[in-house]
C-alpha positions as CSV (number, residue, x, y, z in Angstrom):
1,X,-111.3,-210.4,62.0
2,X,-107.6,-210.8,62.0
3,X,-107.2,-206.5,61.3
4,X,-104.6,-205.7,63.3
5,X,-106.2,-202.3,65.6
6,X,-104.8,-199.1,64.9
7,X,-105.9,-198.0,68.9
8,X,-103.5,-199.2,72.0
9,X,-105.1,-202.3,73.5
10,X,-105.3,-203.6,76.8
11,X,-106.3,-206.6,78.2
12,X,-107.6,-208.4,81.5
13,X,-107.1,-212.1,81.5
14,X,-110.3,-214.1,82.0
15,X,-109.6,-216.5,84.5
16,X,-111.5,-219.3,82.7
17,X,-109.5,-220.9,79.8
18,X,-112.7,-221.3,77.7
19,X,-113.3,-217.4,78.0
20,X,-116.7,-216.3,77.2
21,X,-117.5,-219.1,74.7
22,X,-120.3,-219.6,77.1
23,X,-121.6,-217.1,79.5
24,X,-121.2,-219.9,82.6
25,X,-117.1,-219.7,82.3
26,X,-116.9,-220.1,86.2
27,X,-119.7,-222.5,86.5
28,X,-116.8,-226.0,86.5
29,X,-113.6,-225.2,88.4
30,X,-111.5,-227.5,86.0
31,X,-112.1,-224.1,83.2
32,X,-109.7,-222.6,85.7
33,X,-106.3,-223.3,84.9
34,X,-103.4,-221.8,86.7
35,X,-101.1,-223.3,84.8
36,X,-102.2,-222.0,81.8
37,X,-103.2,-218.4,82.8
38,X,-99.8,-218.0,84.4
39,X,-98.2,-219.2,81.5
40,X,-100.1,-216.0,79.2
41,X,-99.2,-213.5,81.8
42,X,-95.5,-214.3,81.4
43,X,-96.1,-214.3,77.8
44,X,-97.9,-211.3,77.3
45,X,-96.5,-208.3,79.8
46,X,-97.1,-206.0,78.0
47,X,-100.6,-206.8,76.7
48,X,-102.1,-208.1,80.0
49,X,-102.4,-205.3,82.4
50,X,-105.0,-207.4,85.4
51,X,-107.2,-210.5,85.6
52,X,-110.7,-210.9,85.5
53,X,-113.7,-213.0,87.1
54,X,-116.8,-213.0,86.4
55,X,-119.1,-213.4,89.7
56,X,-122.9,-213.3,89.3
57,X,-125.1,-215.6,89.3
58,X,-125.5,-216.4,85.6
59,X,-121.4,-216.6,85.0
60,X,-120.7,-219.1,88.4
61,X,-123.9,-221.1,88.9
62,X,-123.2,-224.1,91.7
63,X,-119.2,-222.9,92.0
64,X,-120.3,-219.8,94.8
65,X,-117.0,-217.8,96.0
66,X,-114.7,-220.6,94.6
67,X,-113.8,-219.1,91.4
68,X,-113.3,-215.8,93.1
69,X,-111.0,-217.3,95.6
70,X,-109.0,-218.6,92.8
71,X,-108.7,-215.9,91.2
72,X,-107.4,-214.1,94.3
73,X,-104.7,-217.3,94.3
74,X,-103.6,-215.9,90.3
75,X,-103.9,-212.6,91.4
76,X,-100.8,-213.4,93.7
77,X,-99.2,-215.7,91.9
78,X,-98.6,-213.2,89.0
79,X,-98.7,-209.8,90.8
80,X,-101.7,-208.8,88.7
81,X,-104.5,-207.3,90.1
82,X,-107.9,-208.5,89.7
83,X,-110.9,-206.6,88.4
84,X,-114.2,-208.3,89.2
85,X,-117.5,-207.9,87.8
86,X,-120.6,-207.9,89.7
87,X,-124.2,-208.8,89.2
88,X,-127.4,-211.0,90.6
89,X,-126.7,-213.4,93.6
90,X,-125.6,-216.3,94.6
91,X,-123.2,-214.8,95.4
92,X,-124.5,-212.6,97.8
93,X,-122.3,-209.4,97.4
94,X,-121.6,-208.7,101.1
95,X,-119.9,-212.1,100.4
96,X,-117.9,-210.7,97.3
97,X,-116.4,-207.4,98.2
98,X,-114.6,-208.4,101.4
99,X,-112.4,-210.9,98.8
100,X,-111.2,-207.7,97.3
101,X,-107.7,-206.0,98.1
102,X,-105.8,-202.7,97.8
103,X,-105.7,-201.9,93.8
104,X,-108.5,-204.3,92.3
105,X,-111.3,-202.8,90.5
106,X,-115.3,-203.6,91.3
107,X,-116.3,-203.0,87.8
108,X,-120.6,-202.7,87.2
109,X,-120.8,-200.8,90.3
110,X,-124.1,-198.5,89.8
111,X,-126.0,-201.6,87.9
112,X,-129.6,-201.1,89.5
113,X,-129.7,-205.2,90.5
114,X,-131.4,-206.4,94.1
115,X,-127.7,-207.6,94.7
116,X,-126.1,-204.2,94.0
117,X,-123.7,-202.5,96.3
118,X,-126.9,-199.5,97.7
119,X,-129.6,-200.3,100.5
120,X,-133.4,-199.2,99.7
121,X,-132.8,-196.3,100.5
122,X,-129.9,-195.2,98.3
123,X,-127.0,-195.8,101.1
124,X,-123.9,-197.3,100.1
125,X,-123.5,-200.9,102.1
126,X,-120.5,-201.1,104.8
127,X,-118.6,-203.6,102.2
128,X,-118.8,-201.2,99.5
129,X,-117.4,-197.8,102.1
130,X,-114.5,-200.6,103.4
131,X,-113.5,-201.4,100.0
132,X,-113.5,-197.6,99.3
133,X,-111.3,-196.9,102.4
134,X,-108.8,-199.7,101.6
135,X,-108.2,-198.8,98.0
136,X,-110.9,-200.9,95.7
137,X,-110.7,-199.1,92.6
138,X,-114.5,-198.5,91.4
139,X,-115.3,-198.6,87.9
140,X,-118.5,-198.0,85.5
141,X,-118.8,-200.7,83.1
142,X,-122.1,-199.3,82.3
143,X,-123.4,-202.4,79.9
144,X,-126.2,-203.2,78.5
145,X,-127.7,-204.0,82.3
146,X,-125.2,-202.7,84.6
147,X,-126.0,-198.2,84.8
148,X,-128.7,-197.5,86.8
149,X,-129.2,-193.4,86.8
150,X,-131.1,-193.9,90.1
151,X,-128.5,-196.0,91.7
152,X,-125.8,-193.4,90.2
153,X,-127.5,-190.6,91.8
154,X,-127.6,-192.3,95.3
155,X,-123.9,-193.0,94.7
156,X,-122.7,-189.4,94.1
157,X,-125.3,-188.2,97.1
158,X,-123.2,-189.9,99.0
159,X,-119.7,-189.9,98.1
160,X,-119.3,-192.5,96.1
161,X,-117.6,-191.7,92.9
162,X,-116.3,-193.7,90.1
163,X,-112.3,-193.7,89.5
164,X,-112.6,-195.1,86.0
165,X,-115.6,-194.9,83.4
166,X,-115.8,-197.2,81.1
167,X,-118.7,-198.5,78.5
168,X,-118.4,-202.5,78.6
169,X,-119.5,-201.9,74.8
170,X,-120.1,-204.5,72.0
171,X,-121.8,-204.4,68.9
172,X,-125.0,-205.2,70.9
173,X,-125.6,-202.5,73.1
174,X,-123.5,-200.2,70.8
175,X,-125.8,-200.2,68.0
176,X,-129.2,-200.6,69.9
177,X,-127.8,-198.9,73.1
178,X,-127.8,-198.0,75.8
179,X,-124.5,-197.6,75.2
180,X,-123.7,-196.4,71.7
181,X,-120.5,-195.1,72.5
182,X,-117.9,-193.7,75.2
183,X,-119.2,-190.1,74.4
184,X,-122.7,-190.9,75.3
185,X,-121.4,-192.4,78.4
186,X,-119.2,-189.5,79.8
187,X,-122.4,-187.4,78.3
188,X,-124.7,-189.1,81.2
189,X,-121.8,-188.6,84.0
190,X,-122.6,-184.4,82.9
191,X,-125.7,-184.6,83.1
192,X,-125.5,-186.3,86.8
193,X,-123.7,-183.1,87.8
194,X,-119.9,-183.8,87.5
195,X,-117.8,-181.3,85.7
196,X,-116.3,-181.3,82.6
197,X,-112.7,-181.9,84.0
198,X,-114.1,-184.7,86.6
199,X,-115.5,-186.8,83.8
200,X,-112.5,-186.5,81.3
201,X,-110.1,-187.3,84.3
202,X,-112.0,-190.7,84.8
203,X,-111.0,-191.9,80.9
204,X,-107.2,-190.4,80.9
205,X,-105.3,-189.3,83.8
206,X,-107.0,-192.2,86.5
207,X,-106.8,-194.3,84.1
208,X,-103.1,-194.1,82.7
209,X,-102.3,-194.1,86.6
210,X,-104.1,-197.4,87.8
211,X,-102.6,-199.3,84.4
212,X,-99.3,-197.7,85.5
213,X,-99.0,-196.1,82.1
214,X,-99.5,-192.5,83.0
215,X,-98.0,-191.5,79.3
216,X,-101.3,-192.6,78.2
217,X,-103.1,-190.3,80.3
218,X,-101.3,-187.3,79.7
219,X,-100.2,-184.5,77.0
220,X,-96.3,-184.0,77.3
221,X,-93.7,-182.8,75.5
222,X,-91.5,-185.4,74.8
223,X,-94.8,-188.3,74.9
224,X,-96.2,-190.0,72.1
225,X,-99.4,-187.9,71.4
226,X,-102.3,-189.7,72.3
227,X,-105.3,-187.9,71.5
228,X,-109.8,-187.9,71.6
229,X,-110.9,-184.6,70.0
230,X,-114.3,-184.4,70.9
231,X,-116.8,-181.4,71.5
232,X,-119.4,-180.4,74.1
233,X,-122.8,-179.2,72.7
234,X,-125.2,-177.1,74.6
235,X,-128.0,-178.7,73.3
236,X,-130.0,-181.0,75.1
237,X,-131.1,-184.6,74.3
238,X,-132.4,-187.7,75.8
239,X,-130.0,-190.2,77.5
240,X,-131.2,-193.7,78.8
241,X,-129.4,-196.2,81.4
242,X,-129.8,-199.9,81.6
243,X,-133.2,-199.7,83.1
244,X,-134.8,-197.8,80.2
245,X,-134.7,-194.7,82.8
246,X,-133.9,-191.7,80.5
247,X,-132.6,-188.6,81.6
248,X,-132.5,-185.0,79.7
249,X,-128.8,-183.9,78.9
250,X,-128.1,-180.3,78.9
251,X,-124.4,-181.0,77.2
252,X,-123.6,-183.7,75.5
253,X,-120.3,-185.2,73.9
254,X,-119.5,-185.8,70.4
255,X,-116.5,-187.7,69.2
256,X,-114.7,-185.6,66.6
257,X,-111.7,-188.1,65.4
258,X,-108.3,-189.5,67.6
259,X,-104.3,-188.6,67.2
260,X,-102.8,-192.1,67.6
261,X,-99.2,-193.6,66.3
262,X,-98.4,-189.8,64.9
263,X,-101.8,-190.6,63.0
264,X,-105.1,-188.7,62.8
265,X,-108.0,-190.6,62.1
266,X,-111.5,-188.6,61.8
267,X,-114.8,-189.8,63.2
């Protein structure tokens, strides 16, 4: 649109040089140009905070682990780490996670797919508790097809807890769901049973900390004030996940306006 955005962005380098002009980015290796995604890095410290592959079926077709393996090569080569989204297979995703290292992000994690990262009965698969142990960040990315309620439950039955929530929104699933909005995904993390304080800390504090910016994530005197007013209703209302599962919220978020730049901008 050419607006410049009032909001601080952040980006993650798509390792394909066509980006998502097409939704098979990863499916010809010659997309991939190291060259040329080194070259934006340098340019662009302070805007490009990680990298990002895209590795489902759909996104690398014939390529398999390739692409991933490459990106692993950019992720050293510029000190960046990578955040990698999962989905259907090939590639199977006891292939996937082992490629992942202290510090990247699995992003899509609950998605309710045959090629998630939960057996048939709910337990989380020995790549996914490794990853966990070594320090694979795990993030929401809920999507138009990557929450799954049931999948989420399983997770926090067992352990398994998101360090970062995040929506994956775009006008798509933000105007005909199941997204709609950051509130109505922190909303479904309540209504799943995690406090107040557990769910806020996923979209400030542990997330200023991964991105190294812990300003962002915090209210100081002496910071620039970064801040989501917002209130928490005690009335309930229907949520619904990727699946078309819905789930009856006894609190739920609303988005009141944000202090940003010194300015406040009402909702």
């Amino acid at each position: 649109s050419g607006r410049a955005a009032k909001t601080n962005l952040l980006a993650f380098l798509n390792i394909s040089r066509i980006g998502l002009q097409r939704v098979d980015e990863l499916s010809r290796l010659e997309w991939i140009d190291r060259g040329k995604a080194i070259e934006a890095v340098q340019a662009h410290p302070e805007l490009i905070v990680g990298l990002k592959a895209r590795i489902s079926r759909s996104v690398v077709k014939e390529s398999g682990l390739e692409p991933l393996r490459l990106a692993r090569g950019l992720s050293a080569d510029t000190g960046l780490p990578l955040m990698v989204h999962i989905g259907s297979a090939p590639p199977d995703i006891r292939d996937v996670i082992p490629l992942l290292e202290k510090g990247d992000i699995i992003t899509h994690y609950l998605n309710g797919k045959s090629n998630n990262l939960f057996d048939a009965d709910g337990r989380p698969l020995k790549v996914l508790t490794d990853a966990v142990r070594r320090g694979v960040h795990l993030d929401v990315g809920h999507g138009t097809a990557s929450f799954s309620f049931r999948v989420a439950e399983d997770a926090k039955r067992h352990g398994i807890h998101p360090d970062t929530i995040s929506t994956d929104i775009y006008r798509g699933n933000r105007l005909n769901g199941p997204v709609y909005s950051l509130a109505n995904v922190l909303s479904k993390f309540l209504s799943l049973g995690y406090s107040l304080e557990e769910t806020i800390s996923r979209v400030t504090v542990r997330a200023a900390q991964w991105l190294g910016r812990p300003e962002l994530g915090r209210i100081q005197v002496g910071d620039a004030a970064n801040l989501s007013l917002f209130t928490v209703s005690g009335e309930s209302a229907q949520l619904v996940d990727s699946e078309g599962v819905h789930r009856t919220a006894e609190q739920v978020i609303t988005t009141k306006g944000v202090v940003i730049h010194g300015e406040f901008i009402v909702f």
